[in-house]
Every structure is written in structure tokens, then in C-alpha cells.
C-alpha positions in Angstrom: 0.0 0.0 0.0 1.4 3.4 -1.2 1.6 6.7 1.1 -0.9 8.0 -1.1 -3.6 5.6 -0.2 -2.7 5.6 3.2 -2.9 9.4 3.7 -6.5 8.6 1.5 -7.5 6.0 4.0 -6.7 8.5 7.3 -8.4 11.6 5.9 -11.4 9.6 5.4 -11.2 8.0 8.8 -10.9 10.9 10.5 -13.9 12.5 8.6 -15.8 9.8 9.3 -14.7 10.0 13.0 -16.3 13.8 13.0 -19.3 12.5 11.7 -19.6 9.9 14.2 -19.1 12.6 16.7 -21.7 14.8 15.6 -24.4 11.7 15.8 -23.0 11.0 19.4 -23.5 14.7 20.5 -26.9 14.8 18.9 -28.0 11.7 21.3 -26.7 12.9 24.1 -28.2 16.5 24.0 -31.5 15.1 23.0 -31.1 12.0 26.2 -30.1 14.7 28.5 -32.9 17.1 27.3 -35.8 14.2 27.7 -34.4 13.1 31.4 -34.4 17.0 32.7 -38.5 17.8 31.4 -39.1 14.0 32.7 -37.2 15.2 35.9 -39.5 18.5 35.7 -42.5 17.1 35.0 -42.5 14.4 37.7 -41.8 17.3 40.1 -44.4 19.2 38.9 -46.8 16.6 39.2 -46.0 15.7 42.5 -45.8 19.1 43.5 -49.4 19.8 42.4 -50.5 16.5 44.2 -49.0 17.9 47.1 -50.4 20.6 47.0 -54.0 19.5 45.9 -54.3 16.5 48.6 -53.8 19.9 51.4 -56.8 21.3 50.0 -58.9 18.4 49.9 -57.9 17.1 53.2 -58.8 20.8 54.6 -61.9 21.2 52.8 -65.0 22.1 54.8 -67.7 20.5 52.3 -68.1 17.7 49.9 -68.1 20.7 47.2 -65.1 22.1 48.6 -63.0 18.7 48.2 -64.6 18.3 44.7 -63.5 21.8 43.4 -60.1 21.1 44.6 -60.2 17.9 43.0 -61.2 19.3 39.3 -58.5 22.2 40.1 -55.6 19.5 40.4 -56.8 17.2 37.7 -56.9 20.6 35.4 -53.7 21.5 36.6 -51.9 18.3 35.7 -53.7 18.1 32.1 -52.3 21.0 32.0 -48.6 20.4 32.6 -48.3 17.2 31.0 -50.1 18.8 27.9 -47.5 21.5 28.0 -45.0 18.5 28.4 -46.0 16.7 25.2 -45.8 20.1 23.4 -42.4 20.8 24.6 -41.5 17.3 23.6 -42.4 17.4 19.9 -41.3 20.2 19.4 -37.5 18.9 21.1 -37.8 15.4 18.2 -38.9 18.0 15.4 -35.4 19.7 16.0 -33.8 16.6 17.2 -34.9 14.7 13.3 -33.8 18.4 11.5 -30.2 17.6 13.0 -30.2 14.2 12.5 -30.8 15.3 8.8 -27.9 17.2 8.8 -25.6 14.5 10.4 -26.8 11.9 7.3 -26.9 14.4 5.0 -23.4 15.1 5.6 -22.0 11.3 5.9 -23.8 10.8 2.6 -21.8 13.6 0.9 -18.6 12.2 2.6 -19.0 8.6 1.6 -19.8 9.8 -2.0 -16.9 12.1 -2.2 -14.6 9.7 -1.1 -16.0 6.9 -3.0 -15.4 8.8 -6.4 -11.6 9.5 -4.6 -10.9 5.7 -3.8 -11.9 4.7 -7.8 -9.7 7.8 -8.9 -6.9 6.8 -6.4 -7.2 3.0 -7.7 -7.6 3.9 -11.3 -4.3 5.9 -10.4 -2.3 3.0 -9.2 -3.0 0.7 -12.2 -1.9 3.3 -14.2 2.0 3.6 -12.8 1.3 -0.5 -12.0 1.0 -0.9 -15.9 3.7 1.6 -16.8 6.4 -0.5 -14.1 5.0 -3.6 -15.5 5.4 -2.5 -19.1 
């Protein structure tokens, strides 16, 4: 193997390598993203439970305990609605990236596909003129 196709070889592996990168960094920001809303919305939740289950227990009438039933029930629709918003709008820009990361190791692999037939057709070349 010639210098030529070894210095091929590392250029394209350390392209790659960036590419890979990107596609780790991408999962990690979206992983770390999802566990602090699930981290937010379980606080939330409990929060509002919390804080519900005070006015119920206190409540003076059936009607009282009702309303402040429907109040937490609205409240967590509420949050976890917000939640699910929040959350398709983070995969909308999490697939728009991912586009990006493909796009960009589909543009690499084809350049370097038409360099490795280039870089072959190359070597044949001075092969044939040694052998001839």
C-alpha cells in the first residue's frame, strides 16, 4: 500500500470520525434534554399532588373537596399537555439535525467513494507503466 492511499484512508477516517461525533452529540443532547423535562415534570406533578391533597384534606364540604379535586386534575392536564408540546417540538429539531448529520455522511461517503476509484484507477496506471 502506497503513502498515497494511506494518507486517503486517514483523511477519510478521521472525517468519518467527525461524523460519528456529531451523531453522538446529537443523542446525548436530546437524552439529557428528555431526562431534565421527565425530571421537571415528575416534580411538577407531585408538587401539584402535594399541594392539591392539602386542599382536599382541609376542605369544609363535599363541594369544597370536589372543586379542589377538578382544580388538580386541570392542573396536571395542563402540565403534562405542556409536556408533550415541549416534547415534539425537542424530536422535530432533534430529526432536523439528524438530517444534517446523514446528509453530511452521505456527501462524505460519495466524495470519497469517487476518490478511492480515482486513487485505484491511479495505481494501475503507474502499476502498468512498471510492468510495461
Amino acid at each position: 500500500m502506497n503513502t498515497q492511499a494511506i494518507d486517503f484512508i486517514t483523511e477519510y477516517n478521521t472525517k468519518s470520525m467527525l461524523t460519528l461525533r456529531a451523531f453522538g452529540d446529537l443523542n446525548v443532547a436530546t437524552a439529557e434534554w428528555f431526562i431534565k423535562k421527565q425530571v421537571e415534570l415528575t416534580n411538577n406533578l407531585m408538587d401539584t399532588g402535594l399541594a392539591s391533597s392539602k386542599e382536599i384534606l382541609t376542605a369544609k364540604t363535599p363541594a369544597e373537596a370536589a372543586q379542589a379535586s377538578s382544580k388538580m386534575m386541570q392542573a396536571m392536564v395542563e402540565t403534562v399537555t405542556g409536556y408533550v408540546k415541549e416534547s415534539t417540538d425537542n424530536v422535530l429539531k432533534t430529526r432536523e439535525g439528524l438530517k444534517v448529520v446523514i446528509d453530511d455522511a452521505y456527501k462524505l461517503n460519495s466524495e470519497y467513494a469517487g476518490k478511492a476509484v480515482d486513487t485505484s484507477v491511479e495505481a494501475i496506471k503507474k502499476t502498468a507503466k512498471k510492468a510495461a
